[in-house]
N, C-alpha and C positions, 0 to 999 in steps of 0.2 A: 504494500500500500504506500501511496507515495504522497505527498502532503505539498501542498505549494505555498511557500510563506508570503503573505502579503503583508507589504509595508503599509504603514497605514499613512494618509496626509498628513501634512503637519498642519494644526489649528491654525489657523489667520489669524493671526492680530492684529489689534487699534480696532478703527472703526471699521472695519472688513468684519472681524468679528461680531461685533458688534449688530451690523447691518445683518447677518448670518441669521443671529441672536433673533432680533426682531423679524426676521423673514419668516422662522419658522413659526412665531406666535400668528404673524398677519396670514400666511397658507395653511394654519391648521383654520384658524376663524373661518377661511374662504372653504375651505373643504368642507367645513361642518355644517356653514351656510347651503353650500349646494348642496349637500346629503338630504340636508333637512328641505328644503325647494324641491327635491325629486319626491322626497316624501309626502310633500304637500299636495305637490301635481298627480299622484297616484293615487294617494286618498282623494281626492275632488274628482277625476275622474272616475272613481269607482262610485263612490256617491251619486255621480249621474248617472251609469249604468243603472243602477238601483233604482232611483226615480223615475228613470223615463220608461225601463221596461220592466219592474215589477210592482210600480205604485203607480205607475200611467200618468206622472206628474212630473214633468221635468225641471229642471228648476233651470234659472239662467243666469247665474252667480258662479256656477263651476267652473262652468268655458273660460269664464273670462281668469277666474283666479289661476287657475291651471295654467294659463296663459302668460300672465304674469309667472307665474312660480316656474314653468322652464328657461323665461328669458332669464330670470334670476340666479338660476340656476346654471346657465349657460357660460355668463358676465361673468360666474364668482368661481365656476373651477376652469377657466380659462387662468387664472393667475395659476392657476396648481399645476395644469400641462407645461405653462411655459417653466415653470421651475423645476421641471424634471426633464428639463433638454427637449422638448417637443416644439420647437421654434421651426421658424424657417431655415433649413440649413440644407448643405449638401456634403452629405454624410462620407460618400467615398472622395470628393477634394478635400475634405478636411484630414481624412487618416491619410491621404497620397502628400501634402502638405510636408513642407518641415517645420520642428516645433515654431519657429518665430512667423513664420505667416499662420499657423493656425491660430495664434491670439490677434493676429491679424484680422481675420476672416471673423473671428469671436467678435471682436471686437464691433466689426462692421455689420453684420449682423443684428447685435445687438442697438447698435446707432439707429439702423433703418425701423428696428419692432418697435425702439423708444421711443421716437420720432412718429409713428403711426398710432401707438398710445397715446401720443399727447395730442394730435386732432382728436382721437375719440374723447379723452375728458373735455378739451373744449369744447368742442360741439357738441358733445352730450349734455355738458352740465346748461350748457345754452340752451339746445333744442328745451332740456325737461322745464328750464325758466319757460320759454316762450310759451308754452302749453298748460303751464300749471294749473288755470281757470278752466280744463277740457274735461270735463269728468266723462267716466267709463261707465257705460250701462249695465246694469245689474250688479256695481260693487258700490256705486256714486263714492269713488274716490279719486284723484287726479289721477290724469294719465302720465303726470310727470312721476309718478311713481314705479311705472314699467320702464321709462328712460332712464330713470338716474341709474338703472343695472349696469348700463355700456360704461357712464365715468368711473363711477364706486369700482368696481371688475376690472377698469383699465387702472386704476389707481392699487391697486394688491395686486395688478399684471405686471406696473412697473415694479415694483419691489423683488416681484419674483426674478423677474429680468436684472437686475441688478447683483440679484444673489446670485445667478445663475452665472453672471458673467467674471465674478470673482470666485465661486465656488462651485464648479461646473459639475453636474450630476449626472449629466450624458446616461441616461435611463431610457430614451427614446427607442435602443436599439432590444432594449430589455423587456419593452411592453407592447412591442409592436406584435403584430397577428402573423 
């Protein structure tokens, strides 16, 4: 039997750590938030199944919640893919690469998702202003409450990205299908 010793990373320190530190408390919140959003969306869905075909009463609060609870769900484990290496990348330039362009290509990478999150929080947290007076039929709650998902979600994507690009987890290859 043969054993292969793996060295382990050495901890980051200062504020790499740190940012590490707080990455992991913001991507468990975002996990637990989508867990619990896929929860919600399953339960409200089955509640309608229930009412419409075995009480003959549909009700019309679910669509809409369920609705809400995937986008939310969608926005908040989007920061958790990107922090497990699930970015835009191209995975055989990167290992054909020698070590100093592939922090390179990390690097640039990470530039161009940073830069597309920060349109989405701006335009998000705008769009969900400009709307805020639009209520949703069957919950009469703003519809900027389904928008604010895209900012909030970009806003725990950028941190994820952050950590990713200091503390790279390269997991992509490990969860794919």
């Amino acid at each position: 039997m043969s054993s292969i010793a793996v060295t382990p990373k050495p901890a980051p320190e200062g504020w790499v750590s740190a940012l590490i530190a707080f990455d992991r408390r913001t991507t468990g919140f975002a996990i637990n938030t989508s867990v619990f959003m896929l929860v919600v969306a399953v339960a409200c869905g089955l509640f309608q199944v229930f009412a419409r075909f075995i009480m003959s009463t549909p009700s019309d609060w679910t669509e809409v919640l369920t609705r809400f609870a995937l986008i939310w769900m969608v926005y908040m484990g989007a920061g958790v893919a990107l922090r497990n290496g699930a970015m835009v990348s191209v995975d055989l330039m990167h290992r054909k690469l020698p070590p100093v362009w592939r922090k390179k290509l990390d690097w640039l990478i990470a530039t161009v998702t940073l830069s597309l999150l920060g349109v989405m929080i701006y335009w998000g947290f705008f769009i969900a202003w400009r709307i805020r007076f639009q209520n949703v039929a069957g919950l009469e709650i703003s519809m900027a409450w389904a928008y604010l998902a895209i900012p909030v979600g970009a806003l725990f994507a950028v941190i994820a990205v952050l950590a990713h690009l200091f503390d790279p987890l390269r997991n992509e290859l490990d969860t794919a299908l």
